[in-house]
LOMARDO-988354 format. One record per residue (C-alpha): residue number from 1; residue in three letters; chain; x, y, z. Coordinates in steps of 0.25 Angstrom, whole numbers, plus 5000, padded with zeros to 4 digits. Example, Ala and Ser with C-alpha at 12.3 -4.5 7.8 and 13.67 -1.06 7.14 Angstrom:
<pts>
PT    nr   rest   kette      X      Y      Z
PT     1    ALA       A   5049   4982   5031
PT     2    SER       A   5055   4996   5029
</pts>
This chain:
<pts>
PT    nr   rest   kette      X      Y      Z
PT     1    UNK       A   4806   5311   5062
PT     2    UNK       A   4794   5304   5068
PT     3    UNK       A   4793   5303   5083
PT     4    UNK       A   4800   5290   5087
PT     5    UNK       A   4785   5287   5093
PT     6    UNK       A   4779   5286   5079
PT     7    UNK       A   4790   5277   5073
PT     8    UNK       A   4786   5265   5080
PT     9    UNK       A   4781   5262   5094
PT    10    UNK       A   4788   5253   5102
PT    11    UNK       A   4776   5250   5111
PT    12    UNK       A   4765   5247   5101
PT    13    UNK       A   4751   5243   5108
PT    14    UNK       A   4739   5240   5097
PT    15    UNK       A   4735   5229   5090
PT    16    UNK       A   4737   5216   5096
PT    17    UNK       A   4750   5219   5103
PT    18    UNK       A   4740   5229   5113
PT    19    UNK       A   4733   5217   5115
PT    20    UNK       A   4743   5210   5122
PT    21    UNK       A   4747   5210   5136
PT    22    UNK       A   4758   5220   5141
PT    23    UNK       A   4769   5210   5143
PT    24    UNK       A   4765   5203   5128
PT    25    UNK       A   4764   5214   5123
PT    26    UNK       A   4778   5219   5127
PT    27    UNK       A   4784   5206   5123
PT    28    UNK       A   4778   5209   5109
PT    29    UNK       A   4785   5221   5108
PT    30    UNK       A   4798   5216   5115
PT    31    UNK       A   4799   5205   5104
PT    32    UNK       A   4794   5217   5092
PT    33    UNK       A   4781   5205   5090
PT    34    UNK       A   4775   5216   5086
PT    35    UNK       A   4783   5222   5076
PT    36    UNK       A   4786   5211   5065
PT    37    UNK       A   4794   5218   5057
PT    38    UNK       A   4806   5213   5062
PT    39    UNK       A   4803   5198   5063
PT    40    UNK       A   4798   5200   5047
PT    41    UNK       A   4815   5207   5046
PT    42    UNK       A   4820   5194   5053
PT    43    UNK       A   4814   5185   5045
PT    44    UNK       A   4814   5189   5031
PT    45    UNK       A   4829   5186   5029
PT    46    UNK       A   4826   5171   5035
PT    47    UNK       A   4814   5170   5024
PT    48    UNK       A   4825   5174   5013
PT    49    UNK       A   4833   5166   5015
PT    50    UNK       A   4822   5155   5014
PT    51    UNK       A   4816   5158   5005
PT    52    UNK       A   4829   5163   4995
PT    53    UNK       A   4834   5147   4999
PT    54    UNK       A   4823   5142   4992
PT    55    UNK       A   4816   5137   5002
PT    56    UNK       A   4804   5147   5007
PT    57    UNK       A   4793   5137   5003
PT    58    UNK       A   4799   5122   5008
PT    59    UNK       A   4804   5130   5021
PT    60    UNK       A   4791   5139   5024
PT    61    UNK       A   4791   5132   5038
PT    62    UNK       A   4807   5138   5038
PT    63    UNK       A   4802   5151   5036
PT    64    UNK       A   4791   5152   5046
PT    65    UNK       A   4803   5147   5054
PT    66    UNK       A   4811   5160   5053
PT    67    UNK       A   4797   5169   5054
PT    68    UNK       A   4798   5163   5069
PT    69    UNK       A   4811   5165   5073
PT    70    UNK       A   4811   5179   5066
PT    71    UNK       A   4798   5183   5075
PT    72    UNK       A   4805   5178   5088
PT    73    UNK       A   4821   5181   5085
PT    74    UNK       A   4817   5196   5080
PT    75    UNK       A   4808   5197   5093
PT    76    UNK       A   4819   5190   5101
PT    77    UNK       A   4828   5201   5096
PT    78    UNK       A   4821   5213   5099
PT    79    UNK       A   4819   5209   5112
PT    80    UNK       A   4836   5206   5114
PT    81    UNK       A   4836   5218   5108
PT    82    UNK       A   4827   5228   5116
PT    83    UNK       A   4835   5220   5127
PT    84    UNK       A   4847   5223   5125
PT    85    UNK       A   4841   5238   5119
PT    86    UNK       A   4832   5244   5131
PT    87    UNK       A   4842   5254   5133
PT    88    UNK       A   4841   5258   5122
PT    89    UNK       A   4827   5259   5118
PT    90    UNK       A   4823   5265   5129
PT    91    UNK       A   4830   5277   5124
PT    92    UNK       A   4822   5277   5111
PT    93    UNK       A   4810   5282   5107
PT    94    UNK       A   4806   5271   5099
PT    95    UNK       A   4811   5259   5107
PT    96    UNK       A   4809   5264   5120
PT    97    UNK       A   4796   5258   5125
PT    98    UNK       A   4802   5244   5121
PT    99    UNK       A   4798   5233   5131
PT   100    UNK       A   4811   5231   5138
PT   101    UNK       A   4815   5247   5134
PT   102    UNK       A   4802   5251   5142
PT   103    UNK       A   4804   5241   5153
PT   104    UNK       A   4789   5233   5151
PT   105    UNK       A   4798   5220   5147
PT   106    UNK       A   4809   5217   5158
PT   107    UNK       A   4822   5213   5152
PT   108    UNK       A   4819   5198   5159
PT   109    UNK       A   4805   5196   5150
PT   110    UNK       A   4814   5202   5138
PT   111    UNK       A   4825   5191   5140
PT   112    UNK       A   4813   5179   5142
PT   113    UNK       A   4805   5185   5129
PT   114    UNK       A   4818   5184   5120
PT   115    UNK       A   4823   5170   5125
PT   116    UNK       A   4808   5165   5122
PT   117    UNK       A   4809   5172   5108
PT   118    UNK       A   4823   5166   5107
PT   119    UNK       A   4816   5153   5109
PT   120    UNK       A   4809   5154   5098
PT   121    UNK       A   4819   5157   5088
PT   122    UNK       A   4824   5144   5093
PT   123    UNK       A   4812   5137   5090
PT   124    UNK       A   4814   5143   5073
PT   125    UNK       A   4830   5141   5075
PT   126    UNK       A   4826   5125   5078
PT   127    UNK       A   4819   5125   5066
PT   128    UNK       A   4832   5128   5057
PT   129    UNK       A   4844   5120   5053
PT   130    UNK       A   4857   5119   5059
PT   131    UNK       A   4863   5129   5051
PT   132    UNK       A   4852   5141   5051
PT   133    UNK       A   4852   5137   5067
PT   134    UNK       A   4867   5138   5066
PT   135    UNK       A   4865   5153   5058
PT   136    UNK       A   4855   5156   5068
PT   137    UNK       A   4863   5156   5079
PT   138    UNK       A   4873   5163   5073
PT   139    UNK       A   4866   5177   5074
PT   140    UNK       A   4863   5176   5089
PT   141    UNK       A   4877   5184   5091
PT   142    UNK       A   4873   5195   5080
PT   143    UNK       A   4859   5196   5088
PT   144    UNK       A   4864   5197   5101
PT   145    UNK       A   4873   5210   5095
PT   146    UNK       A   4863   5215   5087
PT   147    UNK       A   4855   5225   5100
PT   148    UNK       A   4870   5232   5102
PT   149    UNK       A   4874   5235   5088
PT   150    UNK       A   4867   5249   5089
PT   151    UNK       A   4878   5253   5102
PT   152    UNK       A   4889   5248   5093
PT   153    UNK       A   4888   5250   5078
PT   154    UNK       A   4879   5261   5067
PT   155    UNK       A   4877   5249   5059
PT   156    UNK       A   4868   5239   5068
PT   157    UNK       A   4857   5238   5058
PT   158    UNK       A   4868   5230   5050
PT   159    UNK       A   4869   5221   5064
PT   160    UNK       A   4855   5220   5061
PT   161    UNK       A   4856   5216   5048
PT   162    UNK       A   4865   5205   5052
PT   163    UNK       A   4856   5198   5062
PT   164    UNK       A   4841   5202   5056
PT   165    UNK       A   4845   5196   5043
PT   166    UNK       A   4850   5182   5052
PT   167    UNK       A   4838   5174   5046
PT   168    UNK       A   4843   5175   5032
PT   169    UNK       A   4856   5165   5035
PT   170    UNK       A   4849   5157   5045
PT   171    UNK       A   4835   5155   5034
PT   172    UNK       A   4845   5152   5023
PT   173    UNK       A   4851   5139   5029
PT   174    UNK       A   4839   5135   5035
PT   175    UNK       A   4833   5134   5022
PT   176    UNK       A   4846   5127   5015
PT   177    UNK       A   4853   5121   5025
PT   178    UNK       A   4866   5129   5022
PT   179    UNK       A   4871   5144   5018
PT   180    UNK       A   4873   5152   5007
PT   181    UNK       A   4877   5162   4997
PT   182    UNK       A   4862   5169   4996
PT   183    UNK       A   4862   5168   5010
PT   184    UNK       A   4872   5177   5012
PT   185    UNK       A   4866   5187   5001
PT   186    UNK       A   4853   5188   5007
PT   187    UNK       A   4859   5188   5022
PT   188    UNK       A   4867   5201   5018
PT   189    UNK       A   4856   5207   5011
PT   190    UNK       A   4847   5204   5023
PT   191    UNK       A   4857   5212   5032
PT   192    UNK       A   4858   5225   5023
PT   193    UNK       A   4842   5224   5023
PT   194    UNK       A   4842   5225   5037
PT   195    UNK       A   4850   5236   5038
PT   196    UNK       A   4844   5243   5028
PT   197    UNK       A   4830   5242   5036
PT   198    UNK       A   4835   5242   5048
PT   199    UNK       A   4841   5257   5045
PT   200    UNK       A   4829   5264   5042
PT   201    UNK       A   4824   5257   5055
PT   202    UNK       A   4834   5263   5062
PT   203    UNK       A   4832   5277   5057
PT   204    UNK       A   4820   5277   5066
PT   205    UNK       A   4829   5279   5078
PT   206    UNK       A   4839   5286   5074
PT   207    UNK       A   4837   5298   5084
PT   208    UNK       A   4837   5291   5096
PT   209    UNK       A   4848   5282   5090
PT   210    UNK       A   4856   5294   5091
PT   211    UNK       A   4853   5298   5103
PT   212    UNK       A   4856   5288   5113
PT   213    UNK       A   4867   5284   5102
PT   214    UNK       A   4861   5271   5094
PT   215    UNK       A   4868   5266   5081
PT   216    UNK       A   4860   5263   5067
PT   217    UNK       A   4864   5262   5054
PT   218    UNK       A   4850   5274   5052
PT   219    UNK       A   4860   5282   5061
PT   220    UNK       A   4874   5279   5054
PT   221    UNK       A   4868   5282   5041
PT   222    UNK       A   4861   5295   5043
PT   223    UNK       A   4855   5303   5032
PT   224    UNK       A   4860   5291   5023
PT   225    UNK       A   4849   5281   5031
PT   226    UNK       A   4841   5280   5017
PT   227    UNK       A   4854   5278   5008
PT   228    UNK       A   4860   5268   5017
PT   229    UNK       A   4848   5259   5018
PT   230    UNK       A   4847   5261   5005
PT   231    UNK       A   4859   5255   5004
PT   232    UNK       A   4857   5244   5012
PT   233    UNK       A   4845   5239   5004
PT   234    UNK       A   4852   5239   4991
PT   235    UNK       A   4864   5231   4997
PT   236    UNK       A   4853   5223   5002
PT   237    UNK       A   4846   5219   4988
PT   238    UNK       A   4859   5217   4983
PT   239    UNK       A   4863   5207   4994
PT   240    UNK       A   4850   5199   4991
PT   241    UNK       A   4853   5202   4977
PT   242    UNK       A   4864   5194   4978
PT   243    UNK       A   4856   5182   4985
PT   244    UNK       A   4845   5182   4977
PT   245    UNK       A   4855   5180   4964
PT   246    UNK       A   4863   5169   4972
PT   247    UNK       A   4851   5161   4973
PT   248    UNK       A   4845   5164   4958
PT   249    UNK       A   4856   5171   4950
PT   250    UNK       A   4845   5177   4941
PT   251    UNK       A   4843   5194   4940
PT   252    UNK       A   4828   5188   4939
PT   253    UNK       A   4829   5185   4953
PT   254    UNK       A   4835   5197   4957
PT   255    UNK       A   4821   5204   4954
PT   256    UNK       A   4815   5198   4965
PT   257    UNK       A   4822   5207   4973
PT   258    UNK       A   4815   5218   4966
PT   259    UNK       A   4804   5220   4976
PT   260    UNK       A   4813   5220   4990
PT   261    UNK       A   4823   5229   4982
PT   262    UNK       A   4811   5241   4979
PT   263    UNK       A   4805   5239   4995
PT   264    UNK       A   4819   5242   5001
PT   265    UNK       A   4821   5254   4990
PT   266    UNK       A   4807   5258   4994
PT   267    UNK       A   4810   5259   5009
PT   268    UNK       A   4825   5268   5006
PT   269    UNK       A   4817   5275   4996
PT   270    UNK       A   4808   5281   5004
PT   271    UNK       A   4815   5281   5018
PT   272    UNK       A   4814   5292   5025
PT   273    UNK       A   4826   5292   5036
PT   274    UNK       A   4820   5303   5046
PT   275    UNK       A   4806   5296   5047
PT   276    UNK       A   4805   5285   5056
PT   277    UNK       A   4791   5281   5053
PT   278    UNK       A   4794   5277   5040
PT   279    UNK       A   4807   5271   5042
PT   280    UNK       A   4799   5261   5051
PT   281    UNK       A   4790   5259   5039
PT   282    UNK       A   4801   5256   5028
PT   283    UNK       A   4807   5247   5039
PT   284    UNK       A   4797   5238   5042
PT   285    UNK       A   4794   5238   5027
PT   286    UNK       A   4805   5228   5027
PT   287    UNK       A   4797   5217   5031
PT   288    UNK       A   4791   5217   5018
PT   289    UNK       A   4803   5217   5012
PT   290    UNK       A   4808   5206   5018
PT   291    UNK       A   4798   5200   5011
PT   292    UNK       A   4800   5205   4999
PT   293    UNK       A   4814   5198   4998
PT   294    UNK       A   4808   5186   5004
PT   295    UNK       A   4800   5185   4991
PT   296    UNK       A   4813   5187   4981
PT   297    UNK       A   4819   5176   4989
PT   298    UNK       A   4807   5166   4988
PT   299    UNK       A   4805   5169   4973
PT   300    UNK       A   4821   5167   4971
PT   301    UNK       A   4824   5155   4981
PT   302    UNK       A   4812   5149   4976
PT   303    UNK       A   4814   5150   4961
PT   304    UNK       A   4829   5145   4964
PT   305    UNK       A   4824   5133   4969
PT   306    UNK       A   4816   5129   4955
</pts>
């Protein structure tokens, strides 16, 4: 296996972000700013849902919405959850020059920087109706959890699911004003995506998980990581399967999902467990299929609406 070094630096300092100065620059990294991959992951569902409504084109500005609140909410909980995990961290290779982990961010500037970016998903969550806000507000418990799940269950990837796939049942009423069955098709197709990605992510750590005694479904799984995310993703297409054809009952329409379906089967296909580096790669892949899925629903949402 790689050195933990080479996987992915915490502390990275080219580009613009080596431009900055030392207490931005640490900000950047507290809030992951610098790593969009997660913000792309937050928002995807959201965007899905819009856009399998029927509405991506008369609620662009909708959209562009939940682009902001993914970037802030997603920063907002890396930086509750480097809070609540500097213990943690600093006992990990990979995590453990963190801001807060290190000590370069005091845990009074890491409160500050989270209620400024909580402000901000206030300023999107303003923007919606009363029952998307109502759906919103409803995850904030689930969040809160969400940084403990690894002392308490193997499974908190699927925690993770739960609460990273959030934006598919708030996007879906915000678009029609009410809930429904594809909703909860995609929305449990969202979480088994996330488990499923959010596995190989966890199979860079397993080491230091097991040695200072850290949950993940990559350690609960074991030699079977690649059949069990295997797994995941197939459950995953079926579940969007199923919202797909409740919106457009057509097996037409059920090739749209084609493209999404051979990206996920091309990560699982070619995972290779004991290699961090290119678990990293196949999981950052994501956000592009994200996008992927994003385009099945627009071409069926919109084609409904005809």
């Amino acid at each position: 296996m790689a050195p933990p070094t080479s996987i992915v630096p915490d502390s990275e300092h080219r580009g613009l972000l080596g431009l900055l100065p030392q207490r931005a620059r640490d900000l950047v990294q507290l809030a992951r700013f610098d790593r969009p991959i997660g913000a792309w992951l937050l928002f995807w569902p959201g965007a899905w849902a819009i856009a399998l409504a029927g509405h991506a084109f008369d609620r662009w500005d909708l959209i562009a919405w939940f682009a902001l609140g993914a970037v802030a909410m997603r920063g907002a909980g890396c930086v509750y959850n480097d809070i609540a995990d500097r213990d943690l961290d600093v006992r990990v290779a990979r995590t453990r020059e963190r801001p807060v982990a290190s000590g370069r961010v005091s845990l009074t500037v890491a409160w500050v920087w989270l209620v400024a970016l909580c402000l901000v998903g206030l300023v999107v969550l303003l923007q919606l109706n009363r029952l998307a806000q109502i759906v919103a507000m409803c995850s904030l418990a689930l969040v809160a959890c969400y940084p403990f799940m690894k002392r308490i269950t193997w499974w908190p990837q699927a925690w993770l699911g739960i609460v990273f796939s959030w934006a598919a049942p708030v996007g879906w009423p915000a678009a029609t004003g009410s809930l429904g069955l594809p909703l909860g098709w995609l929305y449990a197709g969202a979480i088994f995506w996330v488990l499923g990605y959010d596995t190989i992510y966890a199979l860079q750590d397993i080491e230091d998980d097991m040695r200072i005694g850290v949950k993940s479904s990559a350690r609960a799984l074991g030699r079977h990581a690649r059949a069990g995310v295997t797994a995941f993703y197939l459950i995953a297409i079926a579940l969007w399967g199923m919202a797909i054809w409740s919106v457009r009952p057509e097996a037409l329409a059920l090739v749209a999902l084609a493209p999404v379906a051979g990206h996920l089967l091309w990560q699982v296909a070619g995972l290779k467990p004991e290699d961090g580096a290119d678990a990293l790669m196949r999981f950052r892949s994501n956000r592009f299929a994200g996008l992927l899925l994003f385009l099945a629903c627009l071409v069926v949402g919109t084609t409904s609406q005809a």
